[in-house]
C-alpha positions in Angstrom: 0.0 0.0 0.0 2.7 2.4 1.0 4.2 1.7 -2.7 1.1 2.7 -4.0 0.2 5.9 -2.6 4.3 6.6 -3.2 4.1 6.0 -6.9 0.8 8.0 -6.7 2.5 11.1 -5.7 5.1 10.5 -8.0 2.7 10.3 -10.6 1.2 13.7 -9.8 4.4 14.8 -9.3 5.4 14.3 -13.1 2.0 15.0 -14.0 2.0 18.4 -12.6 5.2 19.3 -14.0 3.9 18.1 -17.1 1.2 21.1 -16.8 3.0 23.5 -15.3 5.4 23.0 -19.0 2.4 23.3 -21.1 1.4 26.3 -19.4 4.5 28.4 -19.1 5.0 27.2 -23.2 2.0 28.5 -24.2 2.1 31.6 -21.9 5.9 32.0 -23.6 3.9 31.9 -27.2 1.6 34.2 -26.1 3.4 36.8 -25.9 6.0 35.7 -28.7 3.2 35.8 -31.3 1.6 39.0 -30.0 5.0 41.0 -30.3 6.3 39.1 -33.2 3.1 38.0 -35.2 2.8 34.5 -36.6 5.6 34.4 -39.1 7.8 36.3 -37.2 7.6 34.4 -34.1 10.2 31.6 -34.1 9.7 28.2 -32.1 13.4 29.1 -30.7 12.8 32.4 -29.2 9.4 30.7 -27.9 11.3 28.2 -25.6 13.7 30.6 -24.6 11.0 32.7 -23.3 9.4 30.1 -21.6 12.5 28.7 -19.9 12.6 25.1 -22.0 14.3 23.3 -24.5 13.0 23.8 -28.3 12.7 20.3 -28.1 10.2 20.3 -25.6 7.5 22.3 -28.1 7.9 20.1 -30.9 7.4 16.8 -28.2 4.4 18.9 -27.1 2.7 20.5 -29.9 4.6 19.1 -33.1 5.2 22.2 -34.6 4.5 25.8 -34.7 1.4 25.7 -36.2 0.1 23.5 -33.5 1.0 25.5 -31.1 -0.3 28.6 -32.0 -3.7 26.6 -32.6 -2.9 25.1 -29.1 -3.0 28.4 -27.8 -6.5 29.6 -29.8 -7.9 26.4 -28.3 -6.7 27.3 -24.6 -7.8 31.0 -24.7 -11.3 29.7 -26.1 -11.7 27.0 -23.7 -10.9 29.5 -20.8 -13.6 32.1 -22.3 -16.5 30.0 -22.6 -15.6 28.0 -19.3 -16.2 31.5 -17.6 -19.1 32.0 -19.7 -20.7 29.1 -18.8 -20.2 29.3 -15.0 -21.8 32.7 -15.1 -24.5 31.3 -16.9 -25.0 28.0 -14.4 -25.8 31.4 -11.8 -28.4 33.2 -14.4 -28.4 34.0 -17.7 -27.7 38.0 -16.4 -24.3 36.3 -15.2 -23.1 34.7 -18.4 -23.7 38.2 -20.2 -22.0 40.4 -17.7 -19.1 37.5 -17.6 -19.5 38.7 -21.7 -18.7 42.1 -20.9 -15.9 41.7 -18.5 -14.3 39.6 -20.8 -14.7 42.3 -23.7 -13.1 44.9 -21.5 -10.3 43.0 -20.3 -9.2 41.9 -23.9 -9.6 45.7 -25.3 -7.4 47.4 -22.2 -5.0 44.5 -22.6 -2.2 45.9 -25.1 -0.6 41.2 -25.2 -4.5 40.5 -26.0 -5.3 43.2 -28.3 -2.3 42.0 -30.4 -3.0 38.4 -30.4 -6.4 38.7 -30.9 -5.8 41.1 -33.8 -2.3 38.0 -34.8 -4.9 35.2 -34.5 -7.2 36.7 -37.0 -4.7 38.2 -39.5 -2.2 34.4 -39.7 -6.2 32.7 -39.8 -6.6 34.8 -43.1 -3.5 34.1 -44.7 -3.0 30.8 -43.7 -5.7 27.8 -44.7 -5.0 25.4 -41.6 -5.1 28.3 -39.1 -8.5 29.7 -40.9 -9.7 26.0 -40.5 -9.3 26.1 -36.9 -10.2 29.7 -36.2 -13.7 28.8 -37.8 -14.5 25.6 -35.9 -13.3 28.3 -32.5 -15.8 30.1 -34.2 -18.6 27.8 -34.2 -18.4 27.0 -30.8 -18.8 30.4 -29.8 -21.8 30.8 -31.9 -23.5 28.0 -30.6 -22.4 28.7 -27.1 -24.0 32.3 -27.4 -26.9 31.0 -29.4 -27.8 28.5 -25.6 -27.1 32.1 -23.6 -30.0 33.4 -25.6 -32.0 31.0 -25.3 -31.8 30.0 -21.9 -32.5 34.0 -21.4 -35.5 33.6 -23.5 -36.7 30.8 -21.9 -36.2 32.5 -18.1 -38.3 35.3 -19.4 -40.9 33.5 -20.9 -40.5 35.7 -23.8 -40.7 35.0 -27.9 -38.0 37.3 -29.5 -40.0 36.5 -33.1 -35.8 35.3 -34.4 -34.0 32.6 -34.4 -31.9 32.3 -31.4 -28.5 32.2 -33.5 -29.3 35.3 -35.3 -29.3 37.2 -32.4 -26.4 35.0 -30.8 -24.4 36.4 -34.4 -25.5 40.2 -33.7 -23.9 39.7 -30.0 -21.1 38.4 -31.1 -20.4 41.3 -33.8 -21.3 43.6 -31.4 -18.7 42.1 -28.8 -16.0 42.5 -31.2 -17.0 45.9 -32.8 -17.1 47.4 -29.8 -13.6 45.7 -28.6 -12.5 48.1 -31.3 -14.5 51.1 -29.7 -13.0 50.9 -26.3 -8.7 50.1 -27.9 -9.7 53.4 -30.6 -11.1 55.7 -28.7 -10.0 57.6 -25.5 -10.3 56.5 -22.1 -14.1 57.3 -20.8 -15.3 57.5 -24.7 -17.1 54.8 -24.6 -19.3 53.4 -21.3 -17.8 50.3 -19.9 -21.6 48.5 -19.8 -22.6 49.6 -22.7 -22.2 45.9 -24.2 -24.9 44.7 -21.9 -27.0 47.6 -22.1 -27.2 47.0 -25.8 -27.8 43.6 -25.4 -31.0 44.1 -23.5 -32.2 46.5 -26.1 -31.8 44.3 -28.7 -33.6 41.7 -26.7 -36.4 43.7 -25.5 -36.5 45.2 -29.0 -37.4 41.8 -30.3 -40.0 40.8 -28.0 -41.8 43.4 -28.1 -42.0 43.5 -31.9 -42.7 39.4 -31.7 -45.3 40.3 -29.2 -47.2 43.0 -31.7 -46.8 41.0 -34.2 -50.3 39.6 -35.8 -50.2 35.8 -34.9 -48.5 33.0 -37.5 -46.2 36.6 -38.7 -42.5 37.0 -38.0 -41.7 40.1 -37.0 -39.8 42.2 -39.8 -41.1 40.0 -42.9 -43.5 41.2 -45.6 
């Protein structure tokens, strides 16, 4: 028995070491592909950032590519973790999780320049677009069960699909990302995300609920 639990530290041991490797890599590419953009970043100026041999990325990840999609993949993971867990609490929660999120990234100088890296190497490269566009996905349809778990703790009818007003947050959430890095500080109110949302929202339902029966708000 005492062998047991000894090996079973020793596992977690090697196991957390194993994490604690991954992480400080992929904070290390972070900030390598923020400052230096995807082509620019190099797989040895990653690892010497983050402390490790260059052989330990390509035992990890393969190759640059991988990484950087490792990291998309960790940062979305992390966003729509949070997301959710505000949204276990009320669907109120998950949006004003939405909004913190949306300010942190735009007053973040590392984030602001990834986020702007991620989509710029997603355009010219096809793998990275590939990727970036399942990410994509998965936001949508995450957003699109935010709207309708609102909707359904409202009791309301909104008269539109629930993705098509999941797409009009999301464009929102990254239009005004641009709003708050552009303009000065103060220019633009910090809840005005959320504030917009609800409009939209309210908008909707009260147009679905004026509506003559069997007619979708909007159409002809």
């Amino acid at each position: 028995m005492r062998g047991d639990r000894g090996g079973g530290r020793r596992r977690e041991s090697r196991d957390d070491a194993v994490a604690r490797t991954r992480a400080a890599l992929l904070d290390a590419a972070a900030d390598v592909f923020a400052e230096r953009g995807y082509d620019g970043a190099s797989v040895d100026e990653i690892a010497r950032v983050a402390g490790v041999s260059v052989g330990s990325i390509y035992s990890r990840f393969g190759s640059k590519q991988d990484l950087f999609r490792a990291l998309m993949s960790a940062y979305l993971d992390s966003d729509l973790g949070r997301v959710r867990a505000g949204v276990d609490v009320a669907p109120e929660q998950g949006l004003l999780e939405l909004e913190a999120m949306l300010l942190e990234t735009a007053r973040s100088r590392p984030a602001t320049l990834l986020d702007a890296e991620t989509w710029a190497a997603a355009m010219r490269t096809p793998e990275l677009h590939t990727a970036l566009a399942g990410h994509h996905s998965r936001v949508r349809a995450e957003a699109t069960e935010l709207v309708a778990r609102g909707r359904l703790a409202g009791g309301v009818d909104l008269g539109v699909p629930d993705e098509e007003v999941a797409t009009a947050m999301i464009a929102l959430f990254h239009g005004l990302q641009r709003e708050y890095r552009l303009g000065s500080p103060g220019a633009v109110a910090p809840d005005l995300y959320s504030r917009m949302v609800l409009a939209l929202t309210a908008g909707l339902a009260a147009a679905a609920a004026a509506a003559p029966h069997g007619e979708t708000p909007g159409q002809p």
